[in-house]
BALOBA-1460 file (C-alpha; in Angstrom, 3 decimals):
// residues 148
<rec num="1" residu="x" x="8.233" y="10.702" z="57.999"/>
<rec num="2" residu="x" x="5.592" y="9.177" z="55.402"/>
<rec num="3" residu="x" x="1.753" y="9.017" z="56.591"/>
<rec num="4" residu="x" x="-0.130" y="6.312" z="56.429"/>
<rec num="5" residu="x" x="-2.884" y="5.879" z="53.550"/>
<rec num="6" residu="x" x="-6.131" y="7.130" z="54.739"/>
<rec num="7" residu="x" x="-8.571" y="4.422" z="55.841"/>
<rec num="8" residu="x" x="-11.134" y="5.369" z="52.659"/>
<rec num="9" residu="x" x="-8.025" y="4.554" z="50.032"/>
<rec num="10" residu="x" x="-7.864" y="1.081" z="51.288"/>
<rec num="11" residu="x" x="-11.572" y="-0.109" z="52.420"/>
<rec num="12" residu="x" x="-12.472" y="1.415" z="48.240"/>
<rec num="13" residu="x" x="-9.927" y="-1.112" z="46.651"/>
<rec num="14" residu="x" x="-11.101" y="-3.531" z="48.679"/>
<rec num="15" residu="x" x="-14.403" y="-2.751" z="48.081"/>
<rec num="16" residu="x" x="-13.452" y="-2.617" z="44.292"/>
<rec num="17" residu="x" x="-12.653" y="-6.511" z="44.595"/>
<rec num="18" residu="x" x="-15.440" y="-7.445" z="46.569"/>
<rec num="19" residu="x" x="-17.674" y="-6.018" z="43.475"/>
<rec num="20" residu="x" x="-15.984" y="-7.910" z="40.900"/>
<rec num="21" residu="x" x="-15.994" y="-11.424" z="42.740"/>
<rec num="22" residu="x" x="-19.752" y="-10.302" z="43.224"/>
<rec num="23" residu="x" x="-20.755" y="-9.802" z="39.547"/>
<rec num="24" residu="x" x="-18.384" y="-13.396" z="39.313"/>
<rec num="25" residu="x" x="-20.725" y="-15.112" z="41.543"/>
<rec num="26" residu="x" x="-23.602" y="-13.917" z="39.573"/>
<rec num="27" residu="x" x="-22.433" y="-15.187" z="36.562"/>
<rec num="28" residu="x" x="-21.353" y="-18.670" z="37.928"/>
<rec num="29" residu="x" x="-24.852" y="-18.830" z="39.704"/>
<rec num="30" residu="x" x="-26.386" y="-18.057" z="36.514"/>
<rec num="31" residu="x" x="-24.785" y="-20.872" z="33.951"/>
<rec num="32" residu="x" x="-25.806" y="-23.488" z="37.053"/>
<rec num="33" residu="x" x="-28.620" y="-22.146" z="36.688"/>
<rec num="34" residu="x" x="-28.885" y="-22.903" z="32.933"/>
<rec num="35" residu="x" x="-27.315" y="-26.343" z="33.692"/>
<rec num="36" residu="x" x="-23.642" y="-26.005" z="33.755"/>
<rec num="37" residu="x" x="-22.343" y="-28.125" z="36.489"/>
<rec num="38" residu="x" x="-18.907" y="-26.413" z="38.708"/>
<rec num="39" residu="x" x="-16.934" y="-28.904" z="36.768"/>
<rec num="40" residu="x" x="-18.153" y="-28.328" z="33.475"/>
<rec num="41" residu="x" x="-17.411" y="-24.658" z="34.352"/>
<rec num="42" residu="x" x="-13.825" y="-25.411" z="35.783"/>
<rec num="43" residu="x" x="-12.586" y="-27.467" z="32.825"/>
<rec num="44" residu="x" x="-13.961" y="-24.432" z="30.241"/>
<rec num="45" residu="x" x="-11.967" y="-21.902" z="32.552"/>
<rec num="46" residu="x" x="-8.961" y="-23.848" z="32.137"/>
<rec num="47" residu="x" x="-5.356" y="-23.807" z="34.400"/>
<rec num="48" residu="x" x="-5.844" y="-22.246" z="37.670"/>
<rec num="49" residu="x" x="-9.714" y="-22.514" z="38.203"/>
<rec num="50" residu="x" x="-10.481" y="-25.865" z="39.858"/>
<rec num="51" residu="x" x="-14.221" y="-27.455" z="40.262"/>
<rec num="52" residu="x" x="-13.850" y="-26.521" z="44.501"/>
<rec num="53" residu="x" x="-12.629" y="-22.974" z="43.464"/>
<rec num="54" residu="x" x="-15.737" y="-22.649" z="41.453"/>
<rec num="55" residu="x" x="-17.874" y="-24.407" z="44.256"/>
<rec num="56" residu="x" x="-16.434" y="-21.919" z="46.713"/>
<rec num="57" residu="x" x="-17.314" y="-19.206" z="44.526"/>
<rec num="58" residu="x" x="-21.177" y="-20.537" z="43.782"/>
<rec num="59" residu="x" x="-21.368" y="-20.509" z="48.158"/>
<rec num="60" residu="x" x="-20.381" y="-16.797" z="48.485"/>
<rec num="61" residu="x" x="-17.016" y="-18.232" z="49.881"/>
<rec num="62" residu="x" x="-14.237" y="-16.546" z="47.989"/>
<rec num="63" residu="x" x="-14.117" y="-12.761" z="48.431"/>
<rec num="64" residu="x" x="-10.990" y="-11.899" z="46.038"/>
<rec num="65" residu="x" x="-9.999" y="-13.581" z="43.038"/>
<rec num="66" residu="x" x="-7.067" y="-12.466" z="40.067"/>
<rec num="67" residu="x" x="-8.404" y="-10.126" z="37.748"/>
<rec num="68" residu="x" x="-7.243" y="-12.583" z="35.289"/>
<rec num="69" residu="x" x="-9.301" y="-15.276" z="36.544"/>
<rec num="70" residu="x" x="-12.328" y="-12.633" z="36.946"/>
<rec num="71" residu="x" x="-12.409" y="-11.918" z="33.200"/>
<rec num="72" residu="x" x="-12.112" y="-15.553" z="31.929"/>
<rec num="73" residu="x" x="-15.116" y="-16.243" z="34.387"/>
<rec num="74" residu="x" x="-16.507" y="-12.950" z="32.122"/>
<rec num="75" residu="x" x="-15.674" y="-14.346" z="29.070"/>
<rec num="76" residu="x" x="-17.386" y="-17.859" z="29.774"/>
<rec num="77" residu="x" x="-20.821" y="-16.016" z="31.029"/>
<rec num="78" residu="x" x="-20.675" y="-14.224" z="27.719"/>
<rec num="79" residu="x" x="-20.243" y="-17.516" z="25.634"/>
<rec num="80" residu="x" x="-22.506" y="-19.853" z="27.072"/>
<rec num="81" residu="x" x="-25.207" y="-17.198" z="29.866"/>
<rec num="82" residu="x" x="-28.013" y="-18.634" z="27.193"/>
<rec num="83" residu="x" x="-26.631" y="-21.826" z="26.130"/>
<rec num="84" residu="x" x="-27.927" y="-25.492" z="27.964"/>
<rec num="85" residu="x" x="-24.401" y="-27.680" z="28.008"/>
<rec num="86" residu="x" x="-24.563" y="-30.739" z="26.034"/>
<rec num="87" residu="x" x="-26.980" y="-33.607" z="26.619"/>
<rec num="88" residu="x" x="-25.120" y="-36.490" z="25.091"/>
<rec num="89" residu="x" x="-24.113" y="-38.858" z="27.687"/>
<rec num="90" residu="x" x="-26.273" y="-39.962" z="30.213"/>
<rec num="91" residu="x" x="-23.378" y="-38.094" z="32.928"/>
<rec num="92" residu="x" x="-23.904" y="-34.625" z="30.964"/>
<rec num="93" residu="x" x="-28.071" y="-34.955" z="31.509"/>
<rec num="94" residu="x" x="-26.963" y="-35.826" z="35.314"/>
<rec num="95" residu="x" x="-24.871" y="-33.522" z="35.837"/>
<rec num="96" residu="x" x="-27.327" y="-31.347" z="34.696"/>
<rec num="97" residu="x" x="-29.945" y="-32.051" z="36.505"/>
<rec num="98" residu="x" x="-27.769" y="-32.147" z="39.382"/>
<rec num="99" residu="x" x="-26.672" y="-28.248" z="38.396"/>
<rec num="100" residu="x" x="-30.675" y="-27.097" z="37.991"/>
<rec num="101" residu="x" x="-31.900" y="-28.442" z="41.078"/>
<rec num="102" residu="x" x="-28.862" y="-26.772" z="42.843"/>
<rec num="103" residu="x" x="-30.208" y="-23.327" z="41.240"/>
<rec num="104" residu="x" x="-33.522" y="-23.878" z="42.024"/>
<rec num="105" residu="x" x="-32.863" y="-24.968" z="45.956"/>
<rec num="106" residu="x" x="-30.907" y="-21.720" z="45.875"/>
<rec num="107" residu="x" x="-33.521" y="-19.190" z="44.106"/>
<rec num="108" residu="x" x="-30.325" y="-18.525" z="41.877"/>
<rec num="109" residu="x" x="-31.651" y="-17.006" z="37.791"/>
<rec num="110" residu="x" x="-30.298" y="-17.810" z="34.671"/>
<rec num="111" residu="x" x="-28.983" y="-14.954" z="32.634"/>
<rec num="112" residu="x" x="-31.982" y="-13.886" z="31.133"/>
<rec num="113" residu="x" x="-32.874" y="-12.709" z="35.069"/>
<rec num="114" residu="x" x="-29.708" y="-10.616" z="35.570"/>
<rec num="115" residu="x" x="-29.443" y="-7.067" z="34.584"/>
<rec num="116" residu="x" x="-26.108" y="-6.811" z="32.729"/>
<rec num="117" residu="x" x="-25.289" y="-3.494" z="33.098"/>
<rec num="118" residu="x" x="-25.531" y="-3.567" z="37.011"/>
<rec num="119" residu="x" x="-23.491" y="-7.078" z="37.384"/>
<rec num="120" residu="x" x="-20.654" y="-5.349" z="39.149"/>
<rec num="121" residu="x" x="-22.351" y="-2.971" z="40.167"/>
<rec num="122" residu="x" x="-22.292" y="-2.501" z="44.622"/>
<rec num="123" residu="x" x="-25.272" y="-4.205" z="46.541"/>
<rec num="124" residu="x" x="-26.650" y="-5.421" z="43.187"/>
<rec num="125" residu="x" x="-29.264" y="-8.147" z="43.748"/>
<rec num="126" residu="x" x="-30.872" y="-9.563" z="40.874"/>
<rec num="127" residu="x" x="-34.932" y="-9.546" z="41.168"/>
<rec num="128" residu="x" x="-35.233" y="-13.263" z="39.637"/>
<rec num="129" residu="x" x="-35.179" y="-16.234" z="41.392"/>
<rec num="130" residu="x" x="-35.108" y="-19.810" z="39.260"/>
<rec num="131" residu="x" x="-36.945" y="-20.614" z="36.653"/>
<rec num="132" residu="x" x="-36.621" y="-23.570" z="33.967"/>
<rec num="133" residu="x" x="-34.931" y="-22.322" z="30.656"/>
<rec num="134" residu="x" x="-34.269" y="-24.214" z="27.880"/>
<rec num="135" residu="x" x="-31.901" y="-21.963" z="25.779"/>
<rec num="136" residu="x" x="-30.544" y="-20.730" z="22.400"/>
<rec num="137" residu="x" x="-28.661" y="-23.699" z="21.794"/>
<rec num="138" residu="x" x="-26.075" y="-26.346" z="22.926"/>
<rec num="139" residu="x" x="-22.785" y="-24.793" z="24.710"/>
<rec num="140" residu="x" x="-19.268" y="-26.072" z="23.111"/>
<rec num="141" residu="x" x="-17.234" y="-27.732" z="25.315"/>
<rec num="142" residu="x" x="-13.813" y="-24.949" z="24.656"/>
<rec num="143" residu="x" x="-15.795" y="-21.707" z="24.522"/>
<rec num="144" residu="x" x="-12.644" y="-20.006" z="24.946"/>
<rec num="145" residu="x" x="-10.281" y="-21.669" z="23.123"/>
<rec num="146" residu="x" x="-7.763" y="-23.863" z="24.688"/>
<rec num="147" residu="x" x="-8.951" y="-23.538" z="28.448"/>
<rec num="148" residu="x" x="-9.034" y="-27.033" z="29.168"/>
């Protein structure tokens, strides 16, 4: 006769993913913040990230995501956290103005706000709320190379 797992061994992996979809949000929050709009975001994560995925992501909605997924949300928040996304079409400037006043409705911070080191870490809460930022620069479009 096998025992069953003690409670503790399952609520910590779960509590493992909760973290890391956590720090996630943070990140997403943080390039709306900045002006990235959930599409922008979804076509620069590539396959398997869709604009509602990010959307329920950015609402606190999705509690577990692929680890995958989690680092190429990573990887994108360490390419563009203090980059504004292009302003060339009058859609881009729209959509990001649409993305800013979503962060600032929200009280979510741009990058500059969030303590990297405690991103993932439990209960983290950042100590920022919105503020305008103009950026380092212009964000490419494939920031990881061949998402879209």
């Amino acid at each position: 006769m096998t025992a069953p797992l003690p409670a503790c061994e399952k609520d910590a992996t779960a509590a493992a993913s909760d973290v890391a979809v956590s720090g996630a949000r943070l990140r997403l929050r943080a390039l709306v913040a900045i002006g990235h709009s959930p599409a922008r975001i979804a076509r620069a994560l590539g396959e398997g990230i869709s604009t509602r995925t990010v959307q329920r992501m950015l609402r606190g909605g999705a509690t577990a995501m692929p680890q995958p997924q989690l680092d190429r949300i990573r990887d994108l928040y360490e390419q563009w956290w203090d980059l504004c996304p292009p302003r060339r079409t009058r859609g881009e400037r729209a959509a990001a103005t649409l993305a800013r006043r979503r962060a600032r409705e929200a009280a979510w911070c741009t990058g500059m706000g969030l303590d990297d080191d405690l991103l993932d870490t439990p209960g983290y809460e950042p100590h920022c709320a919105w503020r305008p930022a103009t950026g380092t620069g212009t964000a490419a479009d494939d920031p990881l190379g061949g998402a879209s």
